[in-house]
N, CA, C and O atoms as a printed pandas DataFrame, in Angstrom:
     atom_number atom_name residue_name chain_id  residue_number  x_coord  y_coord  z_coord
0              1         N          UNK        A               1  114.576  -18.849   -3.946
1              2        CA          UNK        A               1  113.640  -19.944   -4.158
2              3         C          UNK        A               1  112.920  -19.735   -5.489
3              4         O          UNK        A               1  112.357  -18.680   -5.778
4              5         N          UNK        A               2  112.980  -20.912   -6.355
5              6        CA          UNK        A               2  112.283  -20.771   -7.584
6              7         C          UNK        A               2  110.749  -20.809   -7.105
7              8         O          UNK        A               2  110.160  -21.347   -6.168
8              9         N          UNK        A               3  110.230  -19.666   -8.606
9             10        CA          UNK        A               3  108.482  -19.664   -8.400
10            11         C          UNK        A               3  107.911  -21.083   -8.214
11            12         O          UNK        A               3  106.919  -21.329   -7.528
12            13         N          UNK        A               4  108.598  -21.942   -8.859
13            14        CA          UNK        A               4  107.490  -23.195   -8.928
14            15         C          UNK        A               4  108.243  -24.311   -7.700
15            16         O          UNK        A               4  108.074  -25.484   -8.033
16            17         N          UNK        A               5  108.868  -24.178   -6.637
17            18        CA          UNK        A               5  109.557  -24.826   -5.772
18            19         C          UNK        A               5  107.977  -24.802   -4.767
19            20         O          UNK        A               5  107.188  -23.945   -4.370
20            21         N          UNK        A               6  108.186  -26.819   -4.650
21            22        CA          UNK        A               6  107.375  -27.146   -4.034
22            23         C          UNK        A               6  105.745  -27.233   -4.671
23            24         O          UNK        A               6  104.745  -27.650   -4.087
24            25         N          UNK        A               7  105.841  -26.783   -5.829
25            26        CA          UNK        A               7  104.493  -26.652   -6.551
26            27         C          UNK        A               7  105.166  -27.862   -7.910
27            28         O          UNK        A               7  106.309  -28.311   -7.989
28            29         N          UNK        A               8  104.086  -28.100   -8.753
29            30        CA          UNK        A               8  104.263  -29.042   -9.890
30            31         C          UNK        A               8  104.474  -28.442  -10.808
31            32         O          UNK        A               8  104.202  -27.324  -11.245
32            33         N          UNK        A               9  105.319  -29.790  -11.270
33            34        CA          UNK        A               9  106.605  -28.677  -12.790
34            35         C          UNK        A               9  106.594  -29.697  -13.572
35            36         O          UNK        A               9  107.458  -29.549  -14.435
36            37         N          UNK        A              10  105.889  -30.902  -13.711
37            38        CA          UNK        A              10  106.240  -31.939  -14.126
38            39         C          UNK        A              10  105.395  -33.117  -14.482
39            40         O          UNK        A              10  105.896  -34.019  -13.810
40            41         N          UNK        A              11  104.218  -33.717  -15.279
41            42        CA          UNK        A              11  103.471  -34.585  -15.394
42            43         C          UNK        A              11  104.435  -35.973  -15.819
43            44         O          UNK        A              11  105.537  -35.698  -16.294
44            45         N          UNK        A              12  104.062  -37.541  -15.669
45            46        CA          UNK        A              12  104.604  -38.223  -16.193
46            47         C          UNK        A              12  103.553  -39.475  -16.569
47            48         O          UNK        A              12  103.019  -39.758  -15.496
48            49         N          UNK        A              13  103.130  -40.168  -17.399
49            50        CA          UNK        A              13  102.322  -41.101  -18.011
50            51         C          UNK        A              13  103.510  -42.479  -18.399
51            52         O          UNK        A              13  104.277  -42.661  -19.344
52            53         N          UNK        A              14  103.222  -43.194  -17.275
53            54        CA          UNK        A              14  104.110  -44.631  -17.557
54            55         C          UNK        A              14  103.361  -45.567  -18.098
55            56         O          UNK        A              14  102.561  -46.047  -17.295
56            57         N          UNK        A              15  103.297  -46.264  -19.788
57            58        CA          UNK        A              15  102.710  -47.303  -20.426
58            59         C          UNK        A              15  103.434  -48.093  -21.009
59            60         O          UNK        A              15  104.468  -47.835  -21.626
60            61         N          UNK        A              16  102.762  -49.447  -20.793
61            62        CA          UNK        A              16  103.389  -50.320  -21.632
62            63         C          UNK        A              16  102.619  -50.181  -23.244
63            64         O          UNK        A              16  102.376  -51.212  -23.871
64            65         N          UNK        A              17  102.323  -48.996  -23.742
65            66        CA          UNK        A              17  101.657  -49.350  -24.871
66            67         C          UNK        A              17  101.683  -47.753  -25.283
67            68         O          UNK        A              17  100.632  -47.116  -25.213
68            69         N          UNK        A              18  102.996  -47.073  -25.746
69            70        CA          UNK        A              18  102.574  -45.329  -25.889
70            71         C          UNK        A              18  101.986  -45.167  -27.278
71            72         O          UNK        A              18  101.614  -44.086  -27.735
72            73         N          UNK        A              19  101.923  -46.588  -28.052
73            74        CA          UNK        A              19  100.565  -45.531  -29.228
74            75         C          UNK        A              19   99.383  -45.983  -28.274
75            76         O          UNK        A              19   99.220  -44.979  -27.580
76            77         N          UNK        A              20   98.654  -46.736  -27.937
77            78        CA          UNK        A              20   97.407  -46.285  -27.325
78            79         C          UNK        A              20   97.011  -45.154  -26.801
79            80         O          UNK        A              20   96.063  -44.414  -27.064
80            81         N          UNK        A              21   98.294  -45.086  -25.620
81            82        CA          UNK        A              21   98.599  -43.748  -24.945
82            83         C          UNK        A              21   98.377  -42.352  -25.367
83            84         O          UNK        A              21   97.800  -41.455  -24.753
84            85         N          UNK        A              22   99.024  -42.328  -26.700
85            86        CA          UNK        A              22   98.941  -41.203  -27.532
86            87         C          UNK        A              22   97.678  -41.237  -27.779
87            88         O          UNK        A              22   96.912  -40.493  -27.166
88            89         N          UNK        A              23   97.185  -42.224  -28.846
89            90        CA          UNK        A              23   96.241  -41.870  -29.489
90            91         C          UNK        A              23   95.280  -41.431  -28.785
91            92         O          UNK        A              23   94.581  -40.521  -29.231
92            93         N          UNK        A              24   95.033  -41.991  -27.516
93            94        CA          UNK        A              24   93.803  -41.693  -26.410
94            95         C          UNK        A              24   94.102  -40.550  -25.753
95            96         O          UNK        A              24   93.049  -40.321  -25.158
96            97         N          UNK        A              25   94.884  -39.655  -25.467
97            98        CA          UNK        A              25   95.488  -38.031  -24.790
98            99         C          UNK        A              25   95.231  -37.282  -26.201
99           100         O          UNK        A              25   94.564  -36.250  -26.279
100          101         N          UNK        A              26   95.972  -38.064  -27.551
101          102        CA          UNK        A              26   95.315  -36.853  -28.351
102          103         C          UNK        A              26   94.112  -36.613  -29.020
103          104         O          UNK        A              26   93.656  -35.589  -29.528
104          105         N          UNK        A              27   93.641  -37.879  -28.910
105          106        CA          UNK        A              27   92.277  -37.451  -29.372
106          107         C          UNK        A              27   91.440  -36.979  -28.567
107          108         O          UNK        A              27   90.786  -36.048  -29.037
108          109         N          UNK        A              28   91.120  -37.377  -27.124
109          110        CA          UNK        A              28   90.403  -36.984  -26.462
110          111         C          UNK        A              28   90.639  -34.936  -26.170
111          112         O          UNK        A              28   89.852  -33.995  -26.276
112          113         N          UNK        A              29   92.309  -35.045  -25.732
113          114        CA          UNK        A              29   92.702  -33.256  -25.297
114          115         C          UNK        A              29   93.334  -32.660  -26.140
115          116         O          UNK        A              29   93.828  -31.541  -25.997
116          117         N          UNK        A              30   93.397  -33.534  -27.369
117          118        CA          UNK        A              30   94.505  -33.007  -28.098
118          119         C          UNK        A              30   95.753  -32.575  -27.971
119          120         O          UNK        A              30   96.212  -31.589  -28.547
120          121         N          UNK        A              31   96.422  -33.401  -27.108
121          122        CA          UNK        A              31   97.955  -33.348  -26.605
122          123         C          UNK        A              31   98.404  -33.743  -28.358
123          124         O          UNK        A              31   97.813  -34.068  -29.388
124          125         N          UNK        A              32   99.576  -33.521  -27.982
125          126        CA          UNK        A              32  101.024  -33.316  -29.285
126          127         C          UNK        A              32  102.276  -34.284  -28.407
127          128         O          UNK        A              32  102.705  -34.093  -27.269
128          129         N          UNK        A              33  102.657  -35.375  -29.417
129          130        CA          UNK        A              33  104.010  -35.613  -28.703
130          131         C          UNK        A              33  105.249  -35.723  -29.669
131          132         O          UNK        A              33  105.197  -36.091  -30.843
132          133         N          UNK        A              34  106.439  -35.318  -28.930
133          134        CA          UNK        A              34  107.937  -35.437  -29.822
134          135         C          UNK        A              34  108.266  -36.842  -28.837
135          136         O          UNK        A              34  107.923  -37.291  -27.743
136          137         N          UNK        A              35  109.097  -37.183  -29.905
137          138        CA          UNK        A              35  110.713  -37.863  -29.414
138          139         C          UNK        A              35  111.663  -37.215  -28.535
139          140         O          UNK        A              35  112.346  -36.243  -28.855
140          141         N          UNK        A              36  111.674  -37.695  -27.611
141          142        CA          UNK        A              36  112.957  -37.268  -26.511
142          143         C          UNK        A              36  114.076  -38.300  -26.163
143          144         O          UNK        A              36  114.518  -38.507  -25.033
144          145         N          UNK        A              37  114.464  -38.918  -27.330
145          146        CA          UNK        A              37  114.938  -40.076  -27.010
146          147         C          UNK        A              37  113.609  -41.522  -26.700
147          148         O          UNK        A              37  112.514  -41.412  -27.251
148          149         N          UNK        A              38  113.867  -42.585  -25.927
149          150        CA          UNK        A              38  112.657  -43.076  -25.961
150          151         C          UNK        A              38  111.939  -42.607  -25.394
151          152         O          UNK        A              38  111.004  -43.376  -25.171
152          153         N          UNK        A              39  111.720  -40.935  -24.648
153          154        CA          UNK        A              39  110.593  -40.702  -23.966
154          155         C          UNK        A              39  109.978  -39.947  -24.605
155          156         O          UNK        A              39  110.773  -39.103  -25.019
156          157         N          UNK        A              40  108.702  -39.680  -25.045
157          158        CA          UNK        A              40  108.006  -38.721  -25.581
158          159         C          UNK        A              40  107.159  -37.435  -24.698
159          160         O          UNK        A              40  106.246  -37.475  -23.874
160          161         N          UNK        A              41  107.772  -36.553  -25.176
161          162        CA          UNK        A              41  107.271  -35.465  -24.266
162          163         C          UNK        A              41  105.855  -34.778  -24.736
163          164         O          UNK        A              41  105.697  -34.408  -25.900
164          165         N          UNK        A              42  104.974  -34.658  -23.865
165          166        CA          UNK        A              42  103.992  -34.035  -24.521
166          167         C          UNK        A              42  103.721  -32.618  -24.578
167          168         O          UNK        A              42  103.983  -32.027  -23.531
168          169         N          UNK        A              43  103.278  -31.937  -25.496
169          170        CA          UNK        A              43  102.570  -30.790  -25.691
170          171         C          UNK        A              43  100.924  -30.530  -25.478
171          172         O          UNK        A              43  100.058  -31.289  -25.910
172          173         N          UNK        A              44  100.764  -29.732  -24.988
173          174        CA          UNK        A              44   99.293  -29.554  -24.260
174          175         C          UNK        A              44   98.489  -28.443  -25.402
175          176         O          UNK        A              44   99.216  -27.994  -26.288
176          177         N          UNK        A              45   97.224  -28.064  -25.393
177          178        CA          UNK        A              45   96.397  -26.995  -26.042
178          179         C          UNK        A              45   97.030  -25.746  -24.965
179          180         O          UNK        A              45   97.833  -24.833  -25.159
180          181         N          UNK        A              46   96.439  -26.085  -24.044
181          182        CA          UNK        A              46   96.673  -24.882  -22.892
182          183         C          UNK        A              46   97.736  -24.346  -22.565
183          184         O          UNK        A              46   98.726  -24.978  -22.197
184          185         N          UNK        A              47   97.660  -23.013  -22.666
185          186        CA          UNK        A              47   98.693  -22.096  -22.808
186          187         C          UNK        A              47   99.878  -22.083  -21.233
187          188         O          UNK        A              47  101.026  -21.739  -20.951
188          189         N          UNK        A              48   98.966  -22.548  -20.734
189          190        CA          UNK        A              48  100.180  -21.905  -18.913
190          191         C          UNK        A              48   99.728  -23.544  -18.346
191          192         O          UNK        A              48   99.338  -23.655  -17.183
192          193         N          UNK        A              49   99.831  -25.052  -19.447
193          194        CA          UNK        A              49   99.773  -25.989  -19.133
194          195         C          UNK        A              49  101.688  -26.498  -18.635
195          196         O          UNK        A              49  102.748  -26.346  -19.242
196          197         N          UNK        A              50  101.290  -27.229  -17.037
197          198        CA          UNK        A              50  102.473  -28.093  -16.899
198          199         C          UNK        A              50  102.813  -29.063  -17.864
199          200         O          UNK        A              50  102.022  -29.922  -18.254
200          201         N          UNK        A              51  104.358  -28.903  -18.387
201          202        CA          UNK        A              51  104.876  -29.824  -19.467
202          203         C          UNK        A              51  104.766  -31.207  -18.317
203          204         O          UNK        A              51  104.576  -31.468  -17.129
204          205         N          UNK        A              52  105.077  -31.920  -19.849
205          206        CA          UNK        A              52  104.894  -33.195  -18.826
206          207         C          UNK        A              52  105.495  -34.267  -20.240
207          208         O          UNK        A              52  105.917  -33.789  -21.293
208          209         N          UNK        A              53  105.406  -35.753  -19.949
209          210        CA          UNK        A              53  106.097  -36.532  -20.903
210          211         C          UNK        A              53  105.192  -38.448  -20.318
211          212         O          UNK        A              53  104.697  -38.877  -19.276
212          213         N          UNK        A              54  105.453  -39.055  -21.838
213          214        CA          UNK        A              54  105.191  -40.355  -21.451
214          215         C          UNK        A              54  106.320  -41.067  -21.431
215          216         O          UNK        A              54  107.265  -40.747  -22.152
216          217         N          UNK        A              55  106.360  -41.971  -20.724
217          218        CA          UNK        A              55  107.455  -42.746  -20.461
218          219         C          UNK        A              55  107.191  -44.185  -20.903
219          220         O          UNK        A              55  106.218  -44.583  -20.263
220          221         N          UNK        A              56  107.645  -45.133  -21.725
221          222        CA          UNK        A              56  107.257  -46.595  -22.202
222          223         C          UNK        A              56  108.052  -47.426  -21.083
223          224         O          UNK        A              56  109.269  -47.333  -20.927
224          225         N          UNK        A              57  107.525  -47.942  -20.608
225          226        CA          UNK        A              57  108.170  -48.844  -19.695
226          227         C          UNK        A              57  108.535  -50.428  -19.935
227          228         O          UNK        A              57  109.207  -51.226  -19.281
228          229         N          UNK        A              58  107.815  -50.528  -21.129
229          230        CA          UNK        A              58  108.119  -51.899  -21.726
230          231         C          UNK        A              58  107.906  -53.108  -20.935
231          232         O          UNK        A              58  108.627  -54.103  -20.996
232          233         N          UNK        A              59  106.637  -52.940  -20.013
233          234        CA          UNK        A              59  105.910  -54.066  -19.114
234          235         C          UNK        A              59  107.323  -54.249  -17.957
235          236         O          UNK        A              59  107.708  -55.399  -17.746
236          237         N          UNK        A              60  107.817  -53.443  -17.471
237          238        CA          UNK        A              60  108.720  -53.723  -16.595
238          239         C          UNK        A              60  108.116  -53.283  -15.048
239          240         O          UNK        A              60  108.334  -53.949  -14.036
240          241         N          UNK        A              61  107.202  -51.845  -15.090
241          242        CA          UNK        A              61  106.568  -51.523  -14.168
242          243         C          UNK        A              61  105.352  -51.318  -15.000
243          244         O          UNK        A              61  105.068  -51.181  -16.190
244          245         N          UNK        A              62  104.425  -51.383  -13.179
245          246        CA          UNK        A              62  102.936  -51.373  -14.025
246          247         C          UNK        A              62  102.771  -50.022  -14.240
247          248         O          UNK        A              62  103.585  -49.123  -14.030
248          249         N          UNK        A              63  101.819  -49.963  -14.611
249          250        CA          UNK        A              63  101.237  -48.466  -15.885
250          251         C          UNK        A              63  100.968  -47.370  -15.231
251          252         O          UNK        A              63   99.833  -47.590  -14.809
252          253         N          UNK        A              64  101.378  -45.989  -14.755
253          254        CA          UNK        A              64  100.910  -45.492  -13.760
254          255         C          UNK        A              64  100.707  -43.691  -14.495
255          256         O          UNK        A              64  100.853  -43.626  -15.716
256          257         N          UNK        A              65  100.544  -43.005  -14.107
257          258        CA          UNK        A              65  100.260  -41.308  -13.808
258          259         C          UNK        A              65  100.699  -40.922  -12.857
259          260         O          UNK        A              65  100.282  -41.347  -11.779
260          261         N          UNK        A              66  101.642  -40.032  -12.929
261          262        CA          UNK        A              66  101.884  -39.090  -11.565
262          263         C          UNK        A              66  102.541  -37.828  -11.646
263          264         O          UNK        A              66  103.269  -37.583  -12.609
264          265         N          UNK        A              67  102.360  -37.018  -10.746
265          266        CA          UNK        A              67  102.679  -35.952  -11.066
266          267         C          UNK        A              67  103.722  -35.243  -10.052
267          268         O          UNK        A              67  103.501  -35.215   -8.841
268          269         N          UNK        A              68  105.204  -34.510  -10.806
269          270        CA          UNK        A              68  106.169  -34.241  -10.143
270          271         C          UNK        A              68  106.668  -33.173   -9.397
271          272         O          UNK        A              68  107.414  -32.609  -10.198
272          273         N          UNK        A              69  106.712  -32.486   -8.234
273          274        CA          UNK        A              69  106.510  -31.991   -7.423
274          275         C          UNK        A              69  108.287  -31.519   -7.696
275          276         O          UNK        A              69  109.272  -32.223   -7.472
276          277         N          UNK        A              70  108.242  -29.889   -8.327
277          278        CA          UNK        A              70  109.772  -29.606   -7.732
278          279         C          UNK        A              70  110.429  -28.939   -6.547
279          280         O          UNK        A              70  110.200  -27.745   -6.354
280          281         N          UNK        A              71  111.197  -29.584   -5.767
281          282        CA          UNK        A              71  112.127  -29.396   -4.792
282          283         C          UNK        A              71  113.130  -29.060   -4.969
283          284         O          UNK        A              71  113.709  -29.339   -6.019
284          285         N          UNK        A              72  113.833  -28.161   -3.759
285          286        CA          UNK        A              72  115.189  -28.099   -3.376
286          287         C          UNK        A              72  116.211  -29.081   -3.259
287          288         O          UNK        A              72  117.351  -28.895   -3.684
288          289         N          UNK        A              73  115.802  -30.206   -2.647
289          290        CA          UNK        A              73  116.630  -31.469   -2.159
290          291         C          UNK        A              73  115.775  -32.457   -2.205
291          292         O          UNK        A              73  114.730  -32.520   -1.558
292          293         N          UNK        A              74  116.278  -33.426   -3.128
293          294        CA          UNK        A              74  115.203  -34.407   -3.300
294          295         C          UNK        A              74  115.969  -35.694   -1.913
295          296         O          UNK        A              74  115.350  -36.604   -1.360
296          297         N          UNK        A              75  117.111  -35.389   -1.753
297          298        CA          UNK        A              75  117.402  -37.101   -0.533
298          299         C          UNK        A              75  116.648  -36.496    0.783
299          300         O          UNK        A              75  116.260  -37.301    1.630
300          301         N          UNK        A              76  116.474  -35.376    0.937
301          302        CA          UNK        A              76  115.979  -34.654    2.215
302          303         C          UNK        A              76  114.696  -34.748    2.166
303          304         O          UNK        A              76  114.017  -35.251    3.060
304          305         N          UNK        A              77  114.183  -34.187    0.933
305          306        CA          UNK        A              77  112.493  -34.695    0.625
306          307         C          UNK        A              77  112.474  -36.083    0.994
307          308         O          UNK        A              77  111.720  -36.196    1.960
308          309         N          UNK        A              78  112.978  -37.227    0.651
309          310        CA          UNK        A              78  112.769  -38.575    0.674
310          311         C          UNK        A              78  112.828  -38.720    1.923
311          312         O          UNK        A              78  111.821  -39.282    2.353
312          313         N          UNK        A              79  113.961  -38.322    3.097
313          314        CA          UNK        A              79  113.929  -38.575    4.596
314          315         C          UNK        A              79  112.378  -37.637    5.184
315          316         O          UNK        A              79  111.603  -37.894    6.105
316          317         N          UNK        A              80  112.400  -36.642    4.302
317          318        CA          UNK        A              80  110.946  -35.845    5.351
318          319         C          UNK        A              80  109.963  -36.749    4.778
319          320         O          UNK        A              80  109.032  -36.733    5.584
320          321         N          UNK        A              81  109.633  -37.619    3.707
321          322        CA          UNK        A              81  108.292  -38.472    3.309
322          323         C          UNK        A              81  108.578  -39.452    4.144
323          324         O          UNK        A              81  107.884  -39.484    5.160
324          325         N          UNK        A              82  109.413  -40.282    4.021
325          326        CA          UNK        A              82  109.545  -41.368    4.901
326          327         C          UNK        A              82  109.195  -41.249    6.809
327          328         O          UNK        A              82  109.035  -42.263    7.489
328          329         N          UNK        A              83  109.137  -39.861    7.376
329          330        CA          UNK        A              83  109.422  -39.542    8.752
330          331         C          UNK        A              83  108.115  -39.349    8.517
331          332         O          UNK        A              83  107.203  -39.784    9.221
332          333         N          UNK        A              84  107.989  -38.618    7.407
333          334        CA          UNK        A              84  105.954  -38.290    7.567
334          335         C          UNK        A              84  105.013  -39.714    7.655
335          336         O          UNK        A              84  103.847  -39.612    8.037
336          337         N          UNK        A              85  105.505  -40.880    7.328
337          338        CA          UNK        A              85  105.000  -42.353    7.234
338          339         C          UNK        A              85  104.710  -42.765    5.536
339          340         O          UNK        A              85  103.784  -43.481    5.154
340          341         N          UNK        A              86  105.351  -42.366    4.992
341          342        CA          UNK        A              86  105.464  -42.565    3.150
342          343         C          UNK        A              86  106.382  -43.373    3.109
343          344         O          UNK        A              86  106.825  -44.119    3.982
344          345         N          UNK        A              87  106.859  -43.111    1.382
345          346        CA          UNK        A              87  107.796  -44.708    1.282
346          347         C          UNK        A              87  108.716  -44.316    0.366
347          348         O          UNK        A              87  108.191  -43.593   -0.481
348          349         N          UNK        A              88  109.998  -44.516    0.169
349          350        CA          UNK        A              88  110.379  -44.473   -0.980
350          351         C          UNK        A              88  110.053  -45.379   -2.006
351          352         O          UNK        A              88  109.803  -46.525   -1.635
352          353         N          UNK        A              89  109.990  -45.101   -3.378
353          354        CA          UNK        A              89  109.859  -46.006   -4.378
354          355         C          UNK        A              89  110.722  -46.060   -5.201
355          356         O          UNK        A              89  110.635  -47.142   -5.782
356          357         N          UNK        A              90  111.571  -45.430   -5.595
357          358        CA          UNK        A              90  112.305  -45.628   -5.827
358          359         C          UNK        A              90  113.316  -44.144   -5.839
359          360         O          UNK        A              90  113.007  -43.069   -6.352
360          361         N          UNK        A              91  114.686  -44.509   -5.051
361          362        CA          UNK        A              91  115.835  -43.516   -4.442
362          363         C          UNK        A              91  115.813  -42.352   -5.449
363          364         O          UNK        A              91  115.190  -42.280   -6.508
364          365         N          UNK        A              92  116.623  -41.472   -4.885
365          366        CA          UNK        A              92  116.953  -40.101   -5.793
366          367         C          UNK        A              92  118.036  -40.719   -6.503
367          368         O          UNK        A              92  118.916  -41.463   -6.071
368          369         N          UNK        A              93  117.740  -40.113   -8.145
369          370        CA          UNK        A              93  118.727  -40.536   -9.149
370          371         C          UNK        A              93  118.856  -39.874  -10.204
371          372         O          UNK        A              93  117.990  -39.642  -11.047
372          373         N          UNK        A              94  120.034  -39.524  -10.187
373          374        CA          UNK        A              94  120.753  -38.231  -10.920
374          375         C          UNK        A              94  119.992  -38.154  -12.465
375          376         O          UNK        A              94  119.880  -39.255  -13.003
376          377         N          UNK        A              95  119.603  -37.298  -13.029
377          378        CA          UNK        A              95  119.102  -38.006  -14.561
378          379         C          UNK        A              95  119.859  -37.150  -15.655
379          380         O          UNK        A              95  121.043  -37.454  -15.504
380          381         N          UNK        A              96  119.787  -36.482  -16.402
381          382        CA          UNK        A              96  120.236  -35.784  -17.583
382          383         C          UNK        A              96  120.488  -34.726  -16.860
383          384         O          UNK        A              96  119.923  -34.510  -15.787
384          385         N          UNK        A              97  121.662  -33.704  -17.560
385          386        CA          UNK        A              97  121.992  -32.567  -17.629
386          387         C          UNK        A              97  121.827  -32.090  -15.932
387          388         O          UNK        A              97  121.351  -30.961  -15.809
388          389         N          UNK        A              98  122.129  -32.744  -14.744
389          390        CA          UNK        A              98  121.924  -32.164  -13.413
390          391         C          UNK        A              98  120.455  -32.479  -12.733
391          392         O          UNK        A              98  120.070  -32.122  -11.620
392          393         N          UNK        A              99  119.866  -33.118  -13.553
393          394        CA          UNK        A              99  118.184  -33.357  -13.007
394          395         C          UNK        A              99  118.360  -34.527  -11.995
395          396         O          UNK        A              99  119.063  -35.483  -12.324
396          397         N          UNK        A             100  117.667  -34.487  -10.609
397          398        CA          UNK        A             100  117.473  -35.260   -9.814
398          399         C          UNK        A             100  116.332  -35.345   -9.742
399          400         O          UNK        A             100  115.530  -34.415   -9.828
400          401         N          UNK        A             101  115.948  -37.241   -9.462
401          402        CA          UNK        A             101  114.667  -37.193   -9.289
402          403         C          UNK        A             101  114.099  -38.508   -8.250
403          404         O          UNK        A             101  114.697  -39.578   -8.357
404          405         N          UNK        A             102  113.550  -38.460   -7.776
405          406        CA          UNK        A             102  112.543  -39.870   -7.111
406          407         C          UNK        A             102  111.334  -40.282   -7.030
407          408         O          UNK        A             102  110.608  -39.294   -7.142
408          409         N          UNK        A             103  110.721  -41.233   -6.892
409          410        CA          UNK        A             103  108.824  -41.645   -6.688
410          411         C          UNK        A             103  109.459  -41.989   -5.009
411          412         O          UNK        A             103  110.473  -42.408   -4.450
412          413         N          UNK        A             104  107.874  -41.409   -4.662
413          414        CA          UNK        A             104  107.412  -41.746   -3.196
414          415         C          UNK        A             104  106.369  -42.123   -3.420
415          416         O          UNK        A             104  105.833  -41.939   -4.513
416          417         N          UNK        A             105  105.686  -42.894   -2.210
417          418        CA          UNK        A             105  104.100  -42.784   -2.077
418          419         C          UNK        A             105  104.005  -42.625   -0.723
419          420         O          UNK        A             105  104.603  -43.142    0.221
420          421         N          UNK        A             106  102.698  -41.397   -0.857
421          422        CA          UNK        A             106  102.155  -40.754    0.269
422          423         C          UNK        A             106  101.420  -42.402    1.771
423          424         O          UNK        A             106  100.888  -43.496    1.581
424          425         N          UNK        A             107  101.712  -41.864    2.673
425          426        CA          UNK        A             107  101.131  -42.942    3.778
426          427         C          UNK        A             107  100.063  -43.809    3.013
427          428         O          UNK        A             107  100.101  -45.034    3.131
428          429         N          UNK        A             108   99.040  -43.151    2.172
429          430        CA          UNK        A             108   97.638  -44.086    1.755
430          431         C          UNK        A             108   98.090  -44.773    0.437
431          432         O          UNK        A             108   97.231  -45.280   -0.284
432          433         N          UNK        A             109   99.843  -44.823   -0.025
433          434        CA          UNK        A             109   99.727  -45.215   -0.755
434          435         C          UNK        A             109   99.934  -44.662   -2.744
435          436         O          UNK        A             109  100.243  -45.245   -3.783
436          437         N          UNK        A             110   99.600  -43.467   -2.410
437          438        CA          UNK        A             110   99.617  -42.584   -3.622
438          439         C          UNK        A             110  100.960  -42.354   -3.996
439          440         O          UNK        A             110  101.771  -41.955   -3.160
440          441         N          UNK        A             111  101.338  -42.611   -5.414
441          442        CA          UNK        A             111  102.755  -42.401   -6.323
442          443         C          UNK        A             111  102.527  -40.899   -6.416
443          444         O          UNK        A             111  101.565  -40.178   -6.681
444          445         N          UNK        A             112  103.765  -40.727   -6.099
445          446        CA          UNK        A             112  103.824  -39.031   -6.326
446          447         C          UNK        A             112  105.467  -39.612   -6.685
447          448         O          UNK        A             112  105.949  -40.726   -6.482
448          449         N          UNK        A             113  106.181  -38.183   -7.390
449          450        CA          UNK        A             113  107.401  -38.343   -7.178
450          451         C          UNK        A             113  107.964  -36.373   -7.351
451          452         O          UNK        A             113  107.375  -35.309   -7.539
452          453         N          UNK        A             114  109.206  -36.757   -7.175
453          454        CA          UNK        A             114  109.774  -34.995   -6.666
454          455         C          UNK        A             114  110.986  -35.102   -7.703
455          456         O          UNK        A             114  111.483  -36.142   -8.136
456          457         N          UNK        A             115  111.342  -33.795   -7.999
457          458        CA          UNK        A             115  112.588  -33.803   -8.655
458          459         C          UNK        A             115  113.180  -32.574   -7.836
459          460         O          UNK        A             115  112.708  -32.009   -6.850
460          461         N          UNK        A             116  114.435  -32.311   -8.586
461          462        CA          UNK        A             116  115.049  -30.632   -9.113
462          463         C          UNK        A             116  115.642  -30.823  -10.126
463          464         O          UNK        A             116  116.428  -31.723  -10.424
464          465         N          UNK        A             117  115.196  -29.784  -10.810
465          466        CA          UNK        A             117  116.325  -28.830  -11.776
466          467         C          UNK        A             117  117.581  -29.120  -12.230
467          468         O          UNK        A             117  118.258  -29.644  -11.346
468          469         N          UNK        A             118  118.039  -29.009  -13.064
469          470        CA          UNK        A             118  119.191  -28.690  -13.228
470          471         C          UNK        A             118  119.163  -27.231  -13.342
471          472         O          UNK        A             118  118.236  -26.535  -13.755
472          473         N          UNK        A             119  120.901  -26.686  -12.698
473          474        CA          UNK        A             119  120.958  -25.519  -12.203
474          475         C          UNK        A             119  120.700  -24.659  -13.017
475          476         O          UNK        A             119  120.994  -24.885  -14.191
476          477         N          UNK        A             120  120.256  -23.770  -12.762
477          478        CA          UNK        A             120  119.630  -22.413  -13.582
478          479         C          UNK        A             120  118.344  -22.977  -14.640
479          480         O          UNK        A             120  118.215  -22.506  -15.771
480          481         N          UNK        A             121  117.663  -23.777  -14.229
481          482        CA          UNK        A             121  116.186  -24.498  -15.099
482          483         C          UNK        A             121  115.463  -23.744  -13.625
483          484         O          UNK        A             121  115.990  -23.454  -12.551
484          485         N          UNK        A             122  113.888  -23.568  -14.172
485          486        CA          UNK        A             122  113.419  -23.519  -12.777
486          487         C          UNK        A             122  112.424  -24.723  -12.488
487          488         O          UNK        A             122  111.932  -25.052  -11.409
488          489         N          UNK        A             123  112.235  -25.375  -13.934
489          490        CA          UNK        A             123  111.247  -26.540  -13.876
490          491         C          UNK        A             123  111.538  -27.437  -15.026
491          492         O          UNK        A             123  110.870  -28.456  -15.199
């Protein structure tokens, strides 16, 4: 079992607007962002800070924050949220290089979402 299994490995910032975005994370905490393709990943001050990334959504979904929870099995995670009274939001879906990932929201409602790894990553 990886150290960070079941703990957060993963921030994500969904805007329809990532210079605002930016400008307001870096001026306020002084985050840093690259190009990851269209996603921009951010860099933090803090040394043993969770990486994390903004995502432009281009007004397709509304604007959200959430933070990604890594797992073993994300379709099994999705059946244990759903049995717990949560929701899927959207299914597990394969992403780059072996990365699986999904959004849930907790019973009250709260976007969370879970990934894993690609093999031999631990986060």
């Amino acid at each position: 079992m990886s150290e960070w299994q079941n703990g957060i490995g993963w921030f994500e910032i969904g805007t329809d607007d990532v210079g605002s975005t930016e400008a307001f994370y870096g001026s306020v905490f002084g985050w840093q962002f690259s190009a990851q393709g269209p996603y921009r990943e951010v860099t933090t001050p803090a040394r043993k800070s969770i990486r994390g990334g903004v995502f432009p959504t281009e007004g397709h979904a509304p604007n959200y924050a959430t933070f990604y929870i890594v797992v073993a099995d994300v379709p099994g995670t999705c059946a244990a949220a759903v049995a717990a009274g949560g929701k899927v939001l959207a299914p597990p879906t394969d992403g780059p290089d072996g990365l699986v990932f999904a959004h849930l929201s907790d019973p009250t409602g709260n976007h969370i979402a879970v990934y894993s790894p690609q093999t031999g990553k631990d986060v």
